[in-house]
C-alpha positions as CSV (number, residue, x, y, z in Angstrom):
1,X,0.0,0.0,0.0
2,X,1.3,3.4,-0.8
3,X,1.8,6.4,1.8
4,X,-0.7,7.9,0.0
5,X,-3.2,5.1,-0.4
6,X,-2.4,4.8,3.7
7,X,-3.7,8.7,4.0
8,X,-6.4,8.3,1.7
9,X,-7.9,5.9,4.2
10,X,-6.9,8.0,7.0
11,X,-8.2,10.7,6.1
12,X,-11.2,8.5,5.4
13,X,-11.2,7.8,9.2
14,X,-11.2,11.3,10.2
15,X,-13.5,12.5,8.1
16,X,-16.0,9.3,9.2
17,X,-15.5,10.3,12.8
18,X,-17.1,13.8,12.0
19,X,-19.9,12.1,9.9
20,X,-20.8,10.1,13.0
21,X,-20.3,12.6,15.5
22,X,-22.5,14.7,13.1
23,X,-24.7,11.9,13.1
24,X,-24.9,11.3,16.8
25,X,-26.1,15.2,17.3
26,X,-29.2,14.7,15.1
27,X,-29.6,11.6,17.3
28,X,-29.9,13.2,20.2
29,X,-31.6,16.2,18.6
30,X,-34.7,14.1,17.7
31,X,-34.3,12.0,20.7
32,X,-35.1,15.5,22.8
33,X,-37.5,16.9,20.5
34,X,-39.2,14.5,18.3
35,X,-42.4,12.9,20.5
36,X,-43.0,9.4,19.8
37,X,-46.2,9.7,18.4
38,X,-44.3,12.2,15.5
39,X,-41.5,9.1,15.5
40,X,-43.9,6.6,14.8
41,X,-45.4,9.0,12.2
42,X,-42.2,9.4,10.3
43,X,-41.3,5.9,10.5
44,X,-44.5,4.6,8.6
45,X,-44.0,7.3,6.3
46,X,-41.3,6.1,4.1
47,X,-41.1,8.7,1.5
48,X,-40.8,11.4,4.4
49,X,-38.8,9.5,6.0
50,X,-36.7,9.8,2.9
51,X,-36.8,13.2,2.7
52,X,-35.7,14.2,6.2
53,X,-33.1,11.3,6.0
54,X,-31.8,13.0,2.8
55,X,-32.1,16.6,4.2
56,X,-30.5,15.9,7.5
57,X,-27.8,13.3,7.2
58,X,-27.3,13.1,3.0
59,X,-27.2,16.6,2.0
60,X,-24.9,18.4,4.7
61,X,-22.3,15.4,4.5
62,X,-22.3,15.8,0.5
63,X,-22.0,19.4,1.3
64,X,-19.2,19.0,3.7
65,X,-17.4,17.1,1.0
66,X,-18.2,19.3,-2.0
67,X,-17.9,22.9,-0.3
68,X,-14.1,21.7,1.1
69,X,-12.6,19.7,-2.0
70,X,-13.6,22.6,-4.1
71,X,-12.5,25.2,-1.8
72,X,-8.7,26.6,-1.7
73,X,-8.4,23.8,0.9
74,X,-8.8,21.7,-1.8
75,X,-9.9,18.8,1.3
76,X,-11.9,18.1,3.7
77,X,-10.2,18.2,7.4
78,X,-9.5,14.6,7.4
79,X,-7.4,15.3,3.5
80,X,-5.8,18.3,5.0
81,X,-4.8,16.2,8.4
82,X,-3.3,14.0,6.3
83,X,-2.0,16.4,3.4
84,X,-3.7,15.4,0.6
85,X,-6.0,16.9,-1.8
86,X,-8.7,16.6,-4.8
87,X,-7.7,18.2,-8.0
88,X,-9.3,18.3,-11.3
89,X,-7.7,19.9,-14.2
90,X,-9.8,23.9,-15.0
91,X,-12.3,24.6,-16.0
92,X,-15.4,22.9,-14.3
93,X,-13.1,22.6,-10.8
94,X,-16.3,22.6,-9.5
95,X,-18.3,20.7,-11.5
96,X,-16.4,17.5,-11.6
97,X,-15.8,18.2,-7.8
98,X,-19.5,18.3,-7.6
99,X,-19.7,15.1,-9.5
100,X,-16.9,13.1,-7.7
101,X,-19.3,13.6,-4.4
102,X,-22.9,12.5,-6.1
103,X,-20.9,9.5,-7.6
104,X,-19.1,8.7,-4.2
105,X,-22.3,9.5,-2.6
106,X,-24.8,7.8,-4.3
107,X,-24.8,4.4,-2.9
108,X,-24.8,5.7,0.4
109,X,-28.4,7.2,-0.2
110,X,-29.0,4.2,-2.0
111,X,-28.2,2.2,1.6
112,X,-30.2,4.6,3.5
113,X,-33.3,3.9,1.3
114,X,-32.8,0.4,1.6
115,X,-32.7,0.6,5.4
116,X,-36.2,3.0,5.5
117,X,-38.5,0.8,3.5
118,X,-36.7,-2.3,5.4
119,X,-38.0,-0.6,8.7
120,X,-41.3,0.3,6.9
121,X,-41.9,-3.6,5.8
122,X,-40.6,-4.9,9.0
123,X,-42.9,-2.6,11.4
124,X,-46.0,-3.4,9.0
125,X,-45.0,-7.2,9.3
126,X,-44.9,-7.9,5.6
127,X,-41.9,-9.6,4.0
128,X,-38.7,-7.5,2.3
129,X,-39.6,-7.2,-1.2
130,X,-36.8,-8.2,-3.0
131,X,-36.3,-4.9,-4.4
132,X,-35.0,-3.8,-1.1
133,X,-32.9,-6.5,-0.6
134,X,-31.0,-5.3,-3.7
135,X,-30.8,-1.5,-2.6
136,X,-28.9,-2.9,0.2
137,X,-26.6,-5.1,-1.0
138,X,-26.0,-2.7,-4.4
139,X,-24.6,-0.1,-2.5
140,X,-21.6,-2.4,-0.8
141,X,-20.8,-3.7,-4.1
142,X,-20.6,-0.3,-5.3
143,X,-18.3,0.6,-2.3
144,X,-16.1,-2.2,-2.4
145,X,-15.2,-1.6,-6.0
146,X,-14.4,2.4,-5.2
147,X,-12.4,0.7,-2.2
148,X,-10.5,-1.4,-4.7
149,X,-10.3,1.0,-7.2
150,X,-8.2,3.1,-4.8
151,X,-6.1,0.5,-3.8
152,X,-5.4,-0.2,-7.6
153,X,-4.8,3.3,-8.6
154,X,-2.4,3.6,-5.4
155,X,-4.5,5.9,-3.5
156,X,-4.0,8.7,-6.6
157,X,-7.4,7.7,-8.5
158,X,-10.5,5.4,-7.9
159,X,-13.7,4.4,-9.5
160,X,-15.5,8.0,-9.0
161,X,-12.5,10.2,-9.5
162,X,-11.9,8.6,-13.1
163,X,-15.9,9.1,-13.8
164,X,-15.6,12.5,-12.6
165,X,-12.2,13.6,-14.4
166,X,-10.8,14.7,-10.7
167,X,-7.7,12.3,-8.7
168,X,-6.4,13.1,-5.4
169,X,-2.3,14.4,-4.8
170,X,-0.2,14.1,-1.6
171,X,1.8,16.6,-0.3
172,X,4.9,15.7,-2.7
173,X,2.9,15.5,-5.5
């Protein structure tokens, strides 16, 4: 593995941390404010479900991603811990930037609707369609070939960086 396949993944670690700190505050946040009877509601609502899911967790972790790599920062915290950074070659920096997150990002929303219409089946005692079997096992397919695809490109390139037209540099790059 190459130092800067080793900081990719670090940086990976870092910037997970703050996804499930982040995470962990809207936890608690509905925890204090949502009554149950608003809980249940949601939770047999899947398509609202979906829509605060994707509004609350989705959207600012895309956002966190996007606004950083296409800032001067070039990173998120984790990347600029670690000293590495997305580039893409002008013009569009922030279009392909843009791109590389909905790519990388995708599957993950992908997962979270799996998860939501699981619940929604499973409360309502019906059987998991098989439709929702494949939204979750799709996404960690689609995640183990980005993981790969890193690990093949030696940390410089993977599966949504090539779609996207961006790669990631260390600091001796």
């Amino acid at each position: 593995m190459t130092e800067l396949t080793a900081h990719r993944f670090l940086a990976f670690i870092v910037d997970y941390f703050l996804i499930i700190l982040y995470a962990a505050l809207l936890y608690l946040f509905a925890w204090l404010f949502l009554t149950p009877d608003l809980y249940l509601y949601i939770e047999d609502n899947p398509l609202l479900n979906q829509l605060i899911t994707f509004t609350t967790m989705t959207l600012p972790v895309f956002m966190y991603f996007f606004l950083f790599e296409s800032s001067k920062w070039n990173g998120t915290l984790g990347k600029r811990i670690f000293g590495i950074r997305v580039i893409s070659n002008q013009p569009f920096q922030k279009r392909k930037i843009f791109m590389r997150n909905f790519i990388k990002f995708l599957p993950w929303e992908i997962a979270h609707t799996g998860v939501i219409w699981t619940m929604y089946f499973t409360n309502n005692g019906a059987e998991i369609p098989i439709w929702i079997w494949i939204l979750l096992l799709l996404p960690q397919a689609i995640d183990l070939s980005y993981f790969i695809s890193i690990i093949f490109y030696k940390g410089e390139s993977s599966f949504y960086d090539k779609m996207a037209n961006t790669s990631v540099s260390g600091k001796n790059s």
